[in-house]
C-alpha positions in Angstrom: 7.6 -19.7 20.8 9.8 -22.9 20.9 12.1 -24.2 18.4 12.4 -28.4 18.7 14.0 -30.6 16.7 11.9 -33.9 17.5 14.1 -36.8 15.9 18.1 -37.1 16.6 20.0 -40.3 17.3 23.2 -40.5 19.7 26.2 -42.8 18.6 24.5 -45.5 20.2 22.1 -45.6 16.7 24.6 -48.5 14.9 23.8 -45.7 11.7 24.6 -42.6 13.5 28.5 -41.0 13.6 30.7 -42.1 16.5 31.0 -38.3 16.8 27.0 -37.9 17.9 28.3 -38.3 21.5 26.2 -36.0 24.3 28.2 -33.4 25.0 29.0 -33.0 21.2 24.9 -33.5 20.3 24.3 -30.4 22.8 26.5 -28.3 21.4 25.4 -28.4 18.0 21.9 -28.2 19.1 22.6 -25.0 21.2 24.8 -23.7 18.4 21.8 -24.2 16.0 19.6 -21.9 18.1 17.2 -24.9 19.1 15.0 -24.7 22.8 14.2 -27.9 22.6 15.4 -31.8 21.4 13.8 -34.9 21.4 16.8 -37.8 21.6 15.1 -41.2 19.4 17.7 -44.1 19.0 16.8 -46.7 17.5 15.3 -49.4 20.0 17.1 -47.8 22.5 16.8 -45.1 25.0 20.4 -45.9 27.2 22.1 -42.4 26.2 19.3 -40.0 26.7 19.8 -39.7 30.1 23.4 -38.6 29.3 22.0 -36.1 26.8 20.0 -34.9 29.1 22.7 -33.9 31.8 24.9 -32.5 29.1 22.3 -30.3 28.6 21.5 -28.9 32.0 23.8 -26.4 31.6 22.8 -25.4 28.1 19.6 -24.0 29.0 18.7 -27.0 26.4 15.6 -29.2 26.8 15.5 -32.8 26.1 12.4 -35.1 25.6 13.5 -38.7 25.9 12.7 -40.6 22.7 13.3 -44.1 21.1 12.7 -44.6 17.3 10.8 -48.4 17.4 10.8 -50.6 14.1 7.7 -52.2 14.1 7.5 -55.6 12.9 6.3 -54.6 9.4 9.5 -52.3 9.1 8.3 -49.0 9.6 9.8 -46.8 12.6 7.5 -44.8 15.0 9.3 -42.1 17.2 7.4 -42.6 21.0 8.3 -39.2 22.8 7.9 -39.8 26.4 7.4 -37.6 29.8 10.4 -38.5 31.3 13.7 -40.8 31.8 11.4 -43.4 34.2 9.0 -43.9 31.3 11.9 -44.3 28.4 13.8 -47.1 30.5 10.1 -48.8 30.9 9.9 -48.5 27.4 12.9 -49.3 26.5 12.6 -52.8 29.2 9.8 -53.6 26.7 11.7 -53.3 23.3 14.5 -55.0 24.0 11.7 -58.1 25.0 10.9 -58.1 21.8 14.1 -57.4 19.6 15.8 -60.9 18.3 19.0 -60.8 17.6 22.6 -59.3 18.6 24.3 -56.8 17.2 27.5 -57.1 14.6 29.8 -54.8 14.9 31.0 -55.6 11.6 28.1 -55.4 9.5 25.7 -52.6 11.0 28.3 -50.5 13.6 29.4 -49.6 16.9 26.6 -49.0 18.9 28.6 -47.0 22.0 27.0 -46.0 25.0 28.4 -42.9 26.2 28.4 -40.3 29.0 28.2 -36.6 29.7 31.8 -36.3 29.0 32.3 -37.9 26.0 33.2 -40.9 27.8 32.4 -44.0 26.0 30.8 -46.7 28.9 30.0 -49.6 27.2 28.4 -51.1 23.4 24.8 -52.2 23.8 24.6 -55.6 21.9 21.4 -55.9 21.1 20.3 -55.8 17.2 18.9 -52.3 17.0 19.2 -51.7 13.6 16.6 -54.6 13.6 12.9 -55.2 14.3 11.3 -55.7 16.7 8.0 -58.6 16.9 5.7 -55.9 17.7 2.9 -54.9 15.1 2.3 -51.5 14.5 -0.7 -51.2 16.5 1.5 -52.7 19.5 3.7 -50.4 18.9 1.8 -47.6 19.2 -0.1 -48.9 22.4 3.2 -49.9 24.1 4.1 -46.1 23.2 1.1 -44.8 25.0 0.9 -46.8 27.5 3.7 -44.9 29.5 2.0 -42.0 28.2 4.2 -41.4 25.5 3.2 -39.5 22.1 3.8 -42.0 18.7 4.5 -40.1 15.9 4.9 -41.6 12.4 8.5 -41.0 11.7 9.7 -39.4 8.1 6.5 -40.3 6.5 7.9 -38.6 3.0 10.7 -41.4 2.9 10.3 -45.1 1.1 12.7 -46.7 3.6 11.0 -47.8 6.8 8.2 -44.3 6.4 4.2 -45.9 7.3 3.1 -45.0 3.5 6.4 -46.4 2.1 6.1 -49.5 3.8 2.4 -49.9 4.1 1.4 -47.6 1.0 -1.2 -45.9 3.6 -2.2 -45.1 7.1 -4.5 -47.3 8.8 -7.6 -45.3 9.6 -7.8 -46.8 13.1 -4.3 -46.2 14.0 -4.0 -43.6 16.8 -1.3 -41.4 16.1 -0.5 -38.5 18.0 1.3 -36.9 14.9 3.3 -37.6 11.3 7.0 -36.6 10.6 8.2 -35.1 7.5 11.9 -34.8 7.0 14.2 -32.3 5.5 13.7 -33.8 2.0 9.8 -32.4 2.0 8.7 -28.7 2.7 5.6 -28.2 5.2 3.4 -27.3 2.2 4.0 -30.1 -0.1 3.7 -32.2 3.0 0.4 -30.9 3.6 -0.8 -31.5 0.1 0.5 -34.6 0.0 -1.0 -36.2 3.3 -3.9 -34.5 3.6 -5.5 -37.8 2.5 -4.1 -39.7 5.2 -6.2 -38.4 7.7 -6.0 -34.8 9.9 -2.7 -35.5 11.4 -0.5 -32.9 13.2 2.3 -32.4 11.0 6.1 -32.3 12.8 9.1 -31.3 11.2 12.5 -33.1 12.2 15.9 -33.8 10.9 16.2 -37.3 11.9 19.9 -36.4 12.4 22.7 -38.8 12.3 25.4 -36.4 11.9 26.0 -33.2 13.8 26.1 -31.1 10.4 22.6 -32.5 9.9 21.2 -31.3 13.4 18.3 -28.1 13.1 18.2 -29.6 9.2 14.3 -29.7 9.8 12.4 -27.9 13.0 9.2 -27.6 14.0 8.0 -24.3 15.7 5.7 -24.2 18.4 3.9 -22.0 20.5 4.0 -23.1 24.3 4.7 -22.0 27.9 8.0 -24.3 28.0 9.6 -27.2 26.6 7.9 -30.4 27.9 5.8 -33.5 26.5 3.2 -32.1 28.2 3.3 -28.7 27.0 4.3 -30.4 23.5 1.2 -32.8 23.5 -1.6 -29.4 23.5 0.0 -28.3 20.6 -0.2 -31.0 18.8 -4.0 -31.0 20.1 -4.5 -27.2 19.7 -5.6 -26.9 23.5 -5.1 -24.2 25.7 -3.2 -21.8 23.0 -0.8 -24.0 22.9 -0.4 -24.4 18.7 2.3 -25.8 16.0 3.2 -23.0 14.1 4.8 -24.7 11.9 8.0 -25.7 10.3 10.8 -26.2 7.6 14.3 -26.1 6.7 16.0 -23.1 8.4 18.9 -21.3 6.3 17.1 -23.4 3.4 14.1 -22.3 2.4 14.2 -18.1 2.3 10.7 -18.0 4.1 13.0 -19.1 7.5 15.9 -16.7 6.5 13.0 -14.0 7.1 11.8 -15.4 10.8 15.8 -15.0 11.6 15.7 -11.5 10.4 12.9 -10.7 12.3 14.5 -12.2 15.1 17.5 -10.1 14.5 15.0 -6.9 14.5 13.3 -7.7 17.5 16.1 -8.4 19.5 17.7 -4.7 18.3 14.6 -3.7 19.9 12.4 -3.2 16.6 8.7 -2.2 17.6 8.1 -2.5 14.0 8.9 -5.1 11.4 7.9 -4.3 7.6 8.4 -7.9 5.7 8.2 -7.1 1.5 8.2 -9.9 -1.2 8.3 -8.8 -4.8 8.1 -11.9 -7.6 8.5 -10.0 -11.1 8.0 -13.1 -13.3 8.3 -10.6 -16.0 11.7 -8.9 -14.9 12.2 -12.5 -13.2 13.1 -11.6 -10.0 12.6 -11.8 -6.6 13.1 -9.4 -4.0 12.8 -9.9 -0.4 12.8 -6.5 2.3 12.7 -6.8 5.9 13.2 -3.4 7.4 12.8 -2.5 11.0 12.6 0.4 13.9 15.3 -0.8 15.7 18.3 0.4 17.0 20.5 -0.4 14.0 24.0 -0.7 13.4 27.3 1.3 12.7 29.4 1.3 9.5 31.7 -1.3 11.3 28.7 -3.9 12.4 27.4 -3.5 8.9 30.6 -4.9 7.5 30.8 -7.7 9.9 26.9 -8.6 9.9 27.5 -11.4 6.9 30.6 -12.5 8.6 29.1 -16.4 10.1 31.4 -16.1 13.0 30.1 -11.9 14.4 26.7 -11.8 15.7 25.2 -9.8 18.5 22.5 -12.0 19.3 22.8 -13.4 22.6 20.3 -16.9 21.5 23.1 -18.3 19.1 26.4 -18.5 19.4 27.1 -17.4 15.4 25.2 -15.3 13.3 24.8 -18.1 10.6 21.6 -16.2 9.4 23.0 -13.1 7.2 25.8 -15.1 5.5 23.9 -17.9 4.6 21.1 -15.5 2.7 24.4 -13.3 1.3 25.8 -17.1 -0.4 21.7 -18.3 -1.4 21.4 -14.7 -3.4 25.0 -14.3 -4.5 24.2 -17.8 -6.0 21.2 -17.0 -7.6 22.6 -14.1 -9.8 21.6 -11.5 -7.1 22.9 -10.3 -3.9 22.3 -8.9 -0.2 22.3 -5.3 0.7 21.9 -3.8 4.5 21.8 -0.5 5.2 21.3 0.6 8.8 22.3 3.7 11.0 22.3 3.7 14.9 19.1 4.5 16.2 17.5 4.7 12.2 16.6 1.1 11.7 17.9 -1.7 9.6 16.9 -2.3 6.0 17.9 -6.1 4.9 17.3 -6.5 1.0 17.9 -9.9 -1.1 17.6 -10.4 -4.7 17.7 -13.3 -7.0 16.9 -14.1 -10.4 13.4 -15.6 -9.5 13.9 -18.6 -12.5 17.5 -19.8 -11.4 18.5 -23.5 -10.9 20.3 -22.7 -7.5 17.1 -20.1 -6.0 16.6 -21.8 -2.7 12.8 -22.0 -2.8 10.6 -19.3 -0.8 8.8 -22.1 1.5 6.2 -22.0 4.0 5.7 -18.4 4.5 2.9 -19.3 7.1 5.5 -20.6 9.2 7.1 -16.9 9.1 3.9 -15.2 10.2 2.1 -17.6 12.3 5.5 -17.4 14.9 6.3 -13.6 14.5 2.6 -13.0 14.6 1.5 -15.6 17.6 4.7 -14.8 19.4 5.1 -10.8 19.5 1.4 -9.6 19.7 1.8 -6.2 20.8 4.7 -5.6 18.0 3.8 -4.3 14.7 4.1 -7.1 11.6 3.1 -5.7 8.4 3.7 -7.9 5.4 2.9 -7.6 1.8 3.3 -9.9 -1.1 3.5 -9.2 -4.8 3.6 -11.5 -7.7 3.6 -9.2 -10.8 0.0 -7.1 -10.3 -1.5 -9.1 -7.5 -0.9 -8.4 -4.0 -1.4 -9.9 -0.5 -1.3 -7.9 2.3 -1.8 -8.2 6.1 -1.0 -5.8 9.2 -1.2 -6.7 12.7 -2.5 -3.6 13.5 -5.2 -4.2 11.3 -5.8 -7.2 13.5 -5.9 -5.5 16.7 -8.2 -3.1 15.3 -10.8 -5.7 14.1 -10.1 -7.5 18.0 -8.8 -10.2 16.4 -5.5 -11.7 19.1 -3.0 -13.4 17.2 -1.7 -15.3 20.3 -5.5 -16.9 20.9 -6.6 -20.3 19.0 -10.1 -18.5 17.4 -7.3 -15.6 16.3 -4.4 -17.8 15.1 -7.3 -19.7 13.0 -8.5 -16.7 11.7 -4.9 -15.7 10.8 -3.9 -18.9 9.2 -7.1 -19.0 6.9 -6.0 -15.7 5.9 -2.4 -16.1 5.1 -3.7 -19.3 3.1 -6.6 -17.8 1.5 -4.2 -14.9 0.2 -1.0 -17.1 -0.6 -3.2 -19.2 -2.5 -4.6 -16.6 -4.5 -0.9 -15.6 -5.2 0.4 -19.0 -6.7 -2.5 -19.4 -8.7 -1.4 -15.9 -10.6 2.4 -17.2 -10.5 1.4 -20.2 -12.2 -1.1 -18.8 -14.8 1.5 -16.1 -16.0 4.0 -19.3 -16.5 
């Protein structure tokens, strides 16, 4: 499983900090934990080859974007194979983008190196549009055999439905973006009468605080445009899991738990939500088999600067939940002994104004599940007397592979089917 972020700008985007530089943009993408980003100026493609090489030694992959405004106003990301097929691309934007840039109205637009070494400003107007029609757009896109995906299609400003107030039916896009501002669900519900579009998640990042804001998870064999484009298409096992706000909503501060478990070697992950609407509270368990911690790591575990995971540099996860539940009127208990297991507990008061919302559970089980086949995931859900439950085991007893398309679809009805059945309790018990 691959975590991407699809949609950051560079300081050469005229709305984008001066301190989006390379080197700088890599670092907070590594620091976030991401495999995988996809660099999309605006109208412009001239620092992703810097990106790119500040990311060699990262163990960082970067798909080269540009972010194209249409002549109607509304900004398609095209996410292309390689650096040859961005400066093609890019050759035919700047053909068709009037204008030169002021400095003094929309920004610096600096072209930068590896090194934080600032080359050069590129003059053209690319905080502009461009002539091309949508339609053009997404042709020009493909024909370098890029991927055109609707950028943050839950925004008014320059999103397709905001500008246009639909999508045209004929209009082939390879996928829709939904920004931090919408969860996966809601996005679902809400443009699911747009057509079947893959749904990406992306944080459209202009600042490096805002970096990892929204990410999409994805199952694949490694982090290409090829690899990227069967997921989208659901070929070959290769699947979108799906995606959110991690360290946001609490469904994603149970993935990085599980992550935690199975990288203390955990061959078995319990995952336990409680909603008591009539105690209100929530309660969320993770406990594991793995090797678990001493009275001393306990301690530092909600420290943001202590981690022993060796994919992220700090252990961001733990203190972030700690702040969500001390916030919410509850709190964050581990208890663990070496060689006994971990036990992570967080409680809120399930009706308070600051409760970070539960999310896209799916998410959470689609990558633990699709991802770790041969590890045991049991998960249960309560709201008040109603209960949804799945075991992998149970899977693997009915020969049902997680990591497969037919399995993952049989999954994903399931965790849908019972979620649904859930809220619909939650909401007619008020």
């Amino acid at each position: 499983m691959f975590v991407i972020d699809t949609h950051i700008h560079t300081c050469l985007s005229p709305c984008a900090e001066l301190d989006m530089h390379p080197a700088a943009l890599v670092e907070a993408a590594v620091r976030a934990g991401l495999d995988s980003i996809a660099v999309c100026d605006h109208n412009s493609a001239e620092n992703v080859g810097a990106v790119q090489r500040a990311a060699d030694a990262a163990s960082l992959a970067v798909i080269p974007g540009m972010e194209i405004t249409s002549s109607e106003e509304v900004h398609v990301l095209g996410l292309l194979p390689d650096l040859d097929a961005a400066m093609v691309l890019q050759s035919k934007v700047y053909k068709s983008l009037p204008g030169r840039n002021d400095e003094n109205t929309f920004g610096l637009q600096v072209i930068a190196n590896e090194y934080a070494e600032v080359l050069g400003f590129n003059e053209h107007l690319l905080a502009g549009a461009t002539t091309m029609n949508l339609d053009t757009v997404v042709a020009t896109i493909h024909a370098v055999d890029g991927l055109a995906v609707a950028s943050h299609v839950d925004r008014e400003g320059f999103g397709i439905v905001g500008q246009l107030g639909f999508i045209p039916p004929n209009l082939p896009l390879d996928a829709i973006e939904v920004s931090s501002l919408t969860s996966l669900p809601q996005a679902r519900a809400s443009f699911a009468s747009q057509g079947n579009f893959p749904i990406l998640c992306a944080s459209d990042a202009h600042e490096l605080k805002d970096i990892s804001k929204a990410v999409t998870y994805v199952l694949m064999e490694k982090a290409t445009l090829a690899e990227l484009r069967l997921a989208l298409a659901g070929k070959d096992g290769r699947l979108i899991l799906g995606g959110g706000r991690p360290m946001e909503d609490l469904a994603l501060h149970i993935l990085d738990i599980a992550q935690n478990s199975l990288e203390a070697g955990a061959g078995t992950i319990e995952i336990e939500i409680i909603e008591n609407l009539r105690e209100n509270l929530l309660a969320i368990e993770v406990r594991d088999d793995g090797r678990g911690m001493d009275s001393e790591t306990i301690a530092k575990a909600t420290d943001p600067f202590f981690t022993t995971r060796t994919t992220r540099r700090v252990g961001m996860g733990l203190s972030l939940l700690a702040a969500a539940a001390k916030a919410a009127g509850g709190e964050l208990v581990i208890n663990s002994k070496p060689g006994k297991g971990t036990s992570i507990r967080a409680t809120f008061e399930h009706n308070h104004l600051d409760r970070a919302p539960l999310g896209d559970i799916e998410t959470t089980l689609m990558a633990l599940l699709a991802s770790q086949p041969e590890k045991n995931i049991h998960y249960r859900h309560r709201v008040n007397d109603r209960e949804f439950e799945l075991d992998s085991r149970d899977l693997r007893a009915a020969d049902i592979e997680p990591a497969s398309p037919a399995g993952l679809a049989i999954v994903r009805e399931a965790i849908r089917r019972g979620e649904a059945g859930l809220i619909e309790n939650q909401a007619s018990n008020g």
